[in-house]
N, CA, C and O atoms as CSV, one atom per row, in Angstrom:
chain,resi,resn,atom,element,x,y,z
A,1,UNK,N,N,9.480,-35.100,-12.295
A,1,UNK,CA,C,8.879,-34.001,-13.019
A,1,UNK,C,C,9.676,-32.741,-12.657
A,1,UNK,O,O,10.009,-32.409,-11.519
A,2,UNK,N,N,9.900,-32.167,-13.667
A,2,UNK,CA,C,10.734,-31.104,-13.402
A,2,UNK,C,C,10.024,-29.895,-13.376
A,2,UNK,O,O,10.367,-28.978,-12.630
A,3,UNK,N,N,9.394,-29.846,-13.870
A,3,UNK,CA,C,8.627,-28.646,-14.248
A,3,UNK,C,C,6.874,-28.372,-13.244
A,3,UNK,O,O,5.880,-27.888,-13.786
A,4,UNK,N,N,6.919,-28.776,-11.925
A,4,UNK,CA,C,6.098,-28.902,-11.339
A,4,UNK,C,C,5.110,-28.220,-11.145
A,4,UNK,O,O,3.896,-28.409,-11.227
A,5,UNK,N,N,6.132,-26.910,-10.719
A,5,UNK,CA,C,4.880,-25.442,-11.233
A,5,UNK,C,C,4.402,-25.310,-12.053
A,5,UNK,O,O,3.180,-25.166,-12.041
A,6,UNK,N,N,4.823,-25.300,-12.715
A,6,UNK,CA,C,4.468,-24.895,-14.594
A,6,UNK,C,C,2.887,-25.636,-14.843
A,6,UNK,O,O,1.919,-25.018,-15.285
A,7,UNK,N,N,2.880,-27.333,-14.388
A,7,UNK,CA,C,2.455,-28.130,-14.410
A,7,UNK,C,C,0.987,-27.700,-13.584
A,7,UNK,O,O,-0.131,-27.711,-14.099
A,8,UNK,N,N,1.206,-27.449,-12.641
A,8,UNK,CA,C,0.182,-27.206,-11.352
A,8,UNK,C,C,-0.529,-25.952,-12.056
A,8,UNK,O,O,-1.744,-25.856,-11.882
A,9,UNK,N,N,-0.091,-25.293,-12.584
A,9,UNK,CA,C,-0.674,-23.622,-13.400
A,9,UNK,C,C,-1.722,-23.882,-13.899
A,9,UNK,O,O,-2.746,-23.207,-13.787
A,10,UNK,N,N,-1.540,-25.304,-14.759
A,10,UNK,CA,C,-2.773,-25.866,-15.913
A,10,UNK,C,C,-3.478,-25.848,-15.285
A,10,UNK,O,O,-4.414,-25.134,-15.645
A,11,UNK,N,N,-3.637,-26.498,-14.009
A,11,UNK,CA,C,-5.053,-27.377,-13.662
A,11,UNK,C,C,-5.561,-26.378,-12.861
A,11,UNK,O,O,-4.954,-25.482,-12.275
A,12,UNK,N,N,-7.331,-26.749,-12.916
A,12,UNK,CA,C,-8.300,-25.987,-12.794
A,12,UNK,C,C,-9.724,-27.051,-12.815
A,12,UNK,O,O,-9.607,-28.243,-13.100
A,13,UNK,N,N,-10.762,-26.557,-12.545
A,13,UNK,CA,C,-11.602,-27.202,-12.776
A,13,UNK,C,C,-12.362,-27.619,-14.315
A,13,UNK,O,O,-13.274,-28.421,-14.520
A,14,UNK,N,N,-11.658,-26.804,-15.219
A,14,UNK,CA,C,-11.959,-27.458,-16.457
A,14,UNK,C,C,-10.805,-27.568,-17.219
A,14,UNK,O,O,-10.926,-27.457,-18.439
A,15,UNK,N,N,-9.659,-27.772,-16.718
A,15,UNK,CA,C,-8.493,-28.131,-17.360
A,15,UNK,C,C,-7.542,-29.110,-16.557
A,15,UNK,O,O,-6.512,-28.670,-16.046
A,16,UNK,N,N,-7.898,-30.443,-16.451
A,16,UNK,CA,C,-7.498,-31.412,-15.746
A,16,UNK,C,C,-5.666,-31.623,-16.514
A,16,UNK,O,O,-5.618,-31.218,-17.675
A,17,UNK,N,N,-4.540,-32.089,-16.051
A,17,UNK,CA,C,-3.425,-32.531,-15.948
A,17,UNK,C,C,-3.637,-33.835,-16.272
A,17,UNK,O,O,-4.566,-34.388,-15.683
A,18,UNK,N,N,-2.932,-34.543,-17.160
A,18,UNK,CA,C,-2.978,-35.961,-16.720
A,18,UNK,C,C,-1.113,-36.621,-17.225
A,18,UNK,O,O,-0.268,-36.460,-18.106
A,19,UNK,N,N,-1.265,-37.140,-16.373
A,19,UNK,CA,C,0.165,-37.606,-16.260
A,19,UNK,C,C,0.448,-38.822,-17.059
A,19,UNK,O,O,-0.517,-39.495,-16.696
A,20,UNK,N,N,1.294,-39.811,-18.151
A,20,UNK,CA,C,1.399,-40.555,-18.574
A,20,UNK,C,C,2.547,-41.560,-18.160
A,20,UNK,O,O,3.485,-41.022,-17.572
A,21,UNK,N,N,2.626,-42.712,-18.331
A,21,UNK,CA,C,3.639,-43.601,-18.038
A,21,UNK,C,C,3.804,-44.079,-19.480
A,21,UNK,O,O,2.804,-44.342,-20.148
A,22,UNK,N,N,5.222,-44.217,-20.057
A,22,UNK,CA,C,5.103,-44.842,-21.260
A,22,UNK,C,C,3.901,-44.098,-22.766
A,22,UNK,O,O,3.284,-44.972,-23.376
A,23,UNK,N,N,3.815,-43.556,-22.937
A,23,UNK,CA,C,2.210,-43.081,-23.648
A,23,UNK,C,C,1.052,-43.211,-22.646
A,23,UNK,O,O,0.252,-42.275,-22.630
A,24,UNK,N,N,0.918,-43.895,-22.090
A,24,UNK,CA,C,-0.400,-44.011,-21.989
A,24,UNK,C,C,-0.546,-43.118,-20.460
A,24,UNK,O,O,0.338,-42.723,-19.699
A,25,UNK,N,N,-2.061,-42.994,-20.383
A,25,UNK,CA,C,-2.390,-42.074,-19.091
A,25,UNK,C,C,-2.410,-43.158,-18.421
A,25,UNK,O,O,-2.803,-44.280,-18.742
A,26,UNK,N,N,-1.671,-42.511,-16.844
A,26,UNK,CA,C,-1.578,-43.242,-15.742
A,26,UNK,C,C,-2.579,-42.727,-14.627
A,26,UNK,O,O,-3.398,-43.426,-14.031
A,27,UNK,N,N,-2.258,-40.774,-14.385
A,27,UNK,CA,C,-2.702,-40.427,-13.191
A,27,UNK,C,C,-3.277,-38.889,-13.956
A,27,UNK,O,O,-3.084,-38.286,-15.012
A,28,UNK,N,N,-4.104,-38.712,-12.672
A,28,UNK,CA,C,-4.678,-37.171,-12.947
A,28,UNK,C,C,-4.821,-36.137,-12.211
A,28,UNK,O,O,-5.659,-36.142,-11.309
A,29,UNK,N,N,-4.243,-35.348,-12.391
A,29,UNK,CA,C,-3.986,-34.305,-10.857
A,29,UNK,C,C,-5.510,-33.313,-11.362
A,29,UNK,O,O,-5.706,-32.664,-12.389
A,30,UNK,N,N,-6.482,-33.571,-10.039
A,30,UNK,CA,C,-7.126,-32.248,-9.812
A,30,UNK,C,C,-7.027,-31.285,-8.544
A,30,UNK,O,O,-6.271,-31.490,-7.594
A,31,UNK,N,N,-7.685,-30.471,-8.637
A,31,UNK,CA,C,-7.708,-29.832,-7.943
A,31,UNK,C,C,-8.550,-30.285,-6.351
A,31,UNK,O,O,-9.147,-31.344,-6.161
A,32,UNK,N,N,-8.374,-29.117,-5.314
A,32,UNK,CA,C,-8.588,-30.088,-4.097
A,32,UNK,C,C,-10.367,-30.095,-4.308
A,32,UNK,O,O,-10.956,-31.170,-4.198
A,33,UNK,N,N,-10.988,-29.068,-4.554
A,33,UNK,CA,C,-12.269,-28.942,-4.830
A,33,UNK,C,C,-12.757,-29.956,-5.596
A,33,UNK,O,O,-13.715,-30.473,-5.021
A,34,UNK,N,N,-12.426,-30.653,-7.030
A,34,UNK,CA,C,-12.648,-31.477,-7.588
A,34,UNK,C,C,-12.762,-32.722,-6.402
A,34,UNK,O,O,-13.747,-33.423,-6.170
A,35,UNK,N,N,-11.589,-32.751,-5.819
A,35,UNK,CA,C,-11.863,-34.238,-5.212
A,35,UNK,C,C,-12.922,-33.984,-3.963
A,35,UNK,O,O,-13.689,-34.908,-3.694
A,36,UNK,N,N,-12.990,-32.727,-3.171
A,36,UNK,CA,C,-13.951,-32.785,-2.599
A,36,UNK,C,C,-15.464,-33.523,-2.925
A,36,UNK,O,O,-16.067,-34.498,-2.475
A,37,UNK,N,N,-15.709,-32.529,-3.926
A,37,UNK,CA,C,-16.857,-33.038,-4.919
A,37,UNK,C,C,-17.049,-34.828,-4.743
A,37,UNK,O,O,-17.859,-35.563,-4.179
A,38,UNK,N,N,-15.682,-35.031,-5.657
A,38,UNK,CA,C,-15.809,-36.388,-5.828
A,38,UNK,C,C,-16.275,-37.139,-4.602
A,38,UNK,O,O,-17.160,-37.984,-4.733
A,39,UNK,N,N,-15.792,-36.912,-3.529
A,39,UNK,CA,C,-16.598,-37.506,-2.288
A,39,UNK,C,C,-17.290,-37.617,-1.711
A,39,UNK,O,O,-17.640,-38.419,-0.845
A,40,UNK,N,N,-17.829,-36.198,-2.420
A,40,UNK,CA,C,-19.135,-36.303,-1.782
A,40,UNK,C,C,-20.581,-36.977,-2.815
A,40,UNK,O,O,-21.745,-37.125,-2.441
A,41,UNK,N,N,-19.867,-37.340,-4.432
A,41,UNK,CA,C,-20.695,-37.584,-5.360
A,41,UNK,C,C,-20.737,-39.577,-4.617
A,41,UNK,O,O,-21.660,-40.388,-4.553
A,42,UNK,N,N,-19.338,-39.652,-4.220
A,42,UNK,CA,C,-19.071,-41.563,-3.814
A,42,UNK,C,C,-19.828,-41.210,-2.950
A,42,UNK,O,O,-20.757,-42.012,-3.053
A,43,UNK,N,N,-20.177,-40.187,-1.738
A,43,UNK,CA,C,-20.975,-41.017,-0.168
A,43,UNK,C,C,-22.287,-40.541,-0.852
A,43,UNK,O,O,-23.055,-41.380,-0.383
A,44,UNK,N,N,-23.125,-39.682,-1.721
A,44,UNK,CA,C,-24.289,-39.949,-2.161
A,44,UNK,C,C,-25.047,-41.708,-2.205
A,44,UNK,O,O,-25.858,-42.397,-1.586
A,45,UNK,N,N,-23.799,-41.798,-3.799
A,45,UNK,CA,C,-23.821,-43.375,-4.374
A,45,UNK,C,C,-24.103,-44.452,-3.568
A,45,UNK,O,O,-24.990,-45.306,-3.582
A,46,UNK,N,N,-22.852,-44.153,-2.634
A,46,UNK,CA,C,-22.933,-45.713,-1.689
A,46,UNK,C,C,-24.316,-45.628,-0.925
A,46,UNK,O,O,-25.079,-46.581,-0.768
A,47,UNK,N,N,-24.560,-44.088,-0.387
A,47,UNK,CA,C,-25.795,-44.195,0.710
A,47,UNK,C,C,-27.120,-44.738,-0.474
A,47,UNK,O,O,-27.795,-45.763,-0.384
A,48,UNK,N,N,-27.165,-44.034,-1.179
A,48,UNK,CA,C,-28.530,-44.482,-2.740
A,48,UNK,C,C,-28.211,-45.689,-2.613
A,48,UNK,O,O,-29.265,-46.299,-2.436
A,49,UNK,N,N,-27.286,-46.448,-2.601
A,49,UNK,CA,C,-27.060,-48.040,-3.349
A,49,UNK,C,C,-27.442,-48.376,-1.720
A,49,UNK,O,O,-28.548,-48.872,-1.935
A,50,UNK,N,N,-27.325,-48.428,-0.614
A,50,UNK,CA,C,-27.574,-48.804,0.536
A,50,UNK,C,C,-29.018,-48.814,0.576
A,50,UNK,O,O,-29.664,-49.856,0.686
A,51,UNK,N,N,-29.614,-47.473,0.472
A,51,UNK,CA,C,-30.952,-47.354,0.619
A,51,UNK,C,C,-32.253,-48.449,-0.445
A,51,UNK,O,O,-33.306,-48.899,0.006
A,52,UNK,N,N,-31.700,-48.640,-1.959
A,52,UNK,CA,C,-31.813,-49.234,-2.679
A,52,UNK,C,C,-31.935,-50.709,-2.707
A,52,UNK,O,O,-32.824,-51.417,-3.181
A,53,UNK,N,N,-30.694,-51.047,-2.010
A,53,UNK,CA,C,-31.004,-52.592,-1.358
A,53,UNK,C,C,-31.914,-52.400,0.017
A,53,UNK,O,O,-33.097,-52.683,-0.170
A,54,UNK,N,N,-31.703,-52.127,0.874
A,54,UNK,CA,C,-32.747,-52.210,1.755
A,54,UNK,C,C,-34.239,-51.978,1.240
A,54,UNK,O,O,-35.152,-52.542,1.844
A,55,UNK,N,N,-34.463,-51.315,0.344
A,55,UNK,CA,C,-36.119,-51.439,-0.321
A,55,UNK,C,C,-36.118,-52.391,-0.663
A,55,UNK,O,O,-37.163,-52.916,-0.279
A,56,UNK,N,N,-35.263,-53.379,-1.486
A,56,UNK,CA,C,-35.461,-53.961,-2.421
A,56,UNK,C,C,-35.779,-55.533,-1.090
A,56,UNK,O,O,-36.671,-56.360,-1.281
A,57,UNK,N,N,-35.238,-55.555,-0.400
A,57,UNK,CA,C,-34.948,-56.361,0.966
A,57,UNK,C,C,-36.736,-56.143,1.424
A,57,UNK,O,O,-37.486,-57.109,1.285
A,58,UNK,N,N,-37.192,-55.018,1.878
A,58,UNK,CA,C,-38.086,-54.343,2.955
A,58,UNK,C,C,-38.928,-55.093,1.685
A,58,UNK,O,O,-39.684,-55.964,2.115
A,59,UNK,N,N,-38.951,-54.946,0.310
A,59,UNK,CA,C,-40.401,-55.199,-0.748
A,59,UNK,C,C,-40.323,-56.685,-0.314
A,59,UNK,O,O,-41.372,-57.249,-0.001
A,60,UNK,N,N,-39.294,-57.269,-0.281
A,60,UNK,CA,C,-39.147,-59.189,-0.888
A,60,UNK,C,C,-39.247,-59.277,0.811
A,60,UNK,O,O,-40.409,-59.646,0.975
A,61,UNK,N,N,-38.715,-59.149,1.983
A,61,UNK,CA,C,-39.475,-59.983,3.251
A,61,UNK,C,C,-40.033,-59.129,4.250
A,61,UNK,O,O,-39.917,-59.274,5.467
A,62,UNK,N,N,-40.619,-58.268,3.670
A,62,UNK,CA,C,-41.664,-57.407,4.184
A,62,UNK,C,C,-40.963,-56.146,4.830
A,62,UNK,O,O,-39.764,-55.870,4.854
A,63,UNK,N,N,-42.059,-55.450,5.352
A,63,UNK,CA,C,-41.671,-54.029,6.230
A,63,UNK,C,C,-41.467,-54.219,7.438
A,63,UNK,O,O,-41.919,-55.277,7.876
A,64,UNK,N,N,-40.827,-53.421,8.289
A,64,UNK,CA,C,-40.990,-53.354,9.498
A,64,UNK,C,C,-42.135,-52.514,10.232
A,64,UNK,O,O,-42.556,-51.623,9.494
A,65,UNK,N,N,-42.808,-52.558,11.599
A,65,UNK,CA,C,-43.492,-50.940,12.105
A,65,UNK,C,C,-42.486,-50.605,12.856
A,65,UNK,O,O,-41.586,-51.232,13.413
A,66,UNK,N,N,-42.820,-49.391,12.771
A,66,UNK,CA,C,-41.659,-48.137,13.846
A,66,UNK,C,C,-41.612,-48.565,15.339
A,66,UNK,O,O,-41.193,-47.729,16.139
A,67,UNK,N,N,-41.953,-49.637,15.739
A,67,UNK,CA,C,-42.089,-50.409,17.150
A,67,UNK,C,C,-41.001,-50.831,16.846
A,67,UNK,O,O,-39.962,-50.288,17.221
A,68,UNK,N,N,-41.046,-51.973,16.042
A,68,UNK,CA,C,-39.567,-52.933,15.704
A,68,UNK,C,C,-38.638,-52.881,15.550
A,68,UNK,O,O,-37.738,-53.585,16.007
A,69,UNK,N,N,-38.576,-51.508,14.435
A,69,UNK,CA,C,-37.439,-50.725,14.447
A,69,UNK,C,C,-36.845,-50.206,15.732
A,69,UNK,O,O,-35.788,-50.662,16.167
A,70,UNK,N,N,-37.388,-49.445,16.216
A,70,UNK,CA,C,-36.920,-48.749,17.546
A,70,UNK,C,C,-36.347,-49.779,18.418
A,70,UNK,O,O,-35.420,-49.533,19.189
A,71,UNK,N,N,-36.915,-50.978,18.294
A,71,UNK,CA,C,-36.377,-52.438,19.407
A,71,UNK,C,C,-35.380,-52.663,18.975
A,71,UNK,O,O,-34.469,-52.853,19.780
A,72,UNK,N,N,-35.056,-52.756,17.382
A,72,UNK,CA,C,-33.815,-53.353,16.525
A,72,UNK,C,C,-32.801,-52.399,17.244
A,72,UNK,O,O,-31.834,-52.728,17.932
A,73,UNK,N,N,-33.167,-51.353,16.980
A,73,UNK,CA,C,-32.408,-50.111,16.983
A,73,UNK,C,C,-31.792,-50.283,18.377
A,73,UNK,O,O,-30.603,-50.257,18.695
A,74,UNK,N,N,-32.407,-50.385,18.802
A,74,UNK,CA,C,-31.769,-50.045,21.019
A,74,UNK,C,C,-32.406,-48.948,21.338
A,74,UNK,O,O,-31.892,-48.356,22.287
A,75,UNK,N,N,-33.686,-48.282,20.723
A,75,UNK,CA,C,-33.928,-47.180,21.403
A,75,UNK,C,C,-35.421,-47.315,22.033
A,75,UNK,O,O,-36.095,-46.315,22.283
A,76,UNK,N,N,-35.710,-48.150,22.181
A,76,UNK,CA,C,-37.364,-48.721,22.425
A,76,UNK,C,C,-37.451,-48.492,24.124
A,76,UNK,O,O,-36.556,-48.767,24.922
A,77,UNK,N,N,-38.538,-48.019,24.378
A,77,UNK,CA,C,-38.676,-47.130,25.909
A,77,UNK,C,C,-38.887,-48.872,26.312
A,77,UNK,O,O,-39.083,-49.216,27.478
């Protein structure tokens, strides 16, 4: 790419870059804020999808009490 600056000028948070191979889009330069975001939108997801199966686990072979837990855990006096 020759024109790198030029390139980097565009992008913004509502004016994404996208880079092509052949025609078609390959890659997408955002900004560092964008990807911040983005990581923090993936560790939401994964923790929701974590929490989500464990209900779904806790409904189908029951609950634990906060005794058991704490034993599971390693923190039980």
């Amino acid at each position: 790419m020759r024109n790198y600056t030029e390139v980097l000028k565009q992008v913004d948070d509502s004016s994404r870059v996208y880079l092509t191979r052949n025609g078609h889009g390959e890659y997408g330069i955002l900004t560092m804020a964008e990807i911040d975001e983005l990581d923090r939108c993936r560790a939401a997801y994964t923790l929701l999808s974590k929490l989500k199966k464990a209900e779904e686990r806790a409904d189908k072979d029951g609950w634990i009490s906060a005794d058991e837990l704490e034993k599971e855990l390693g923190v039980a006096d």
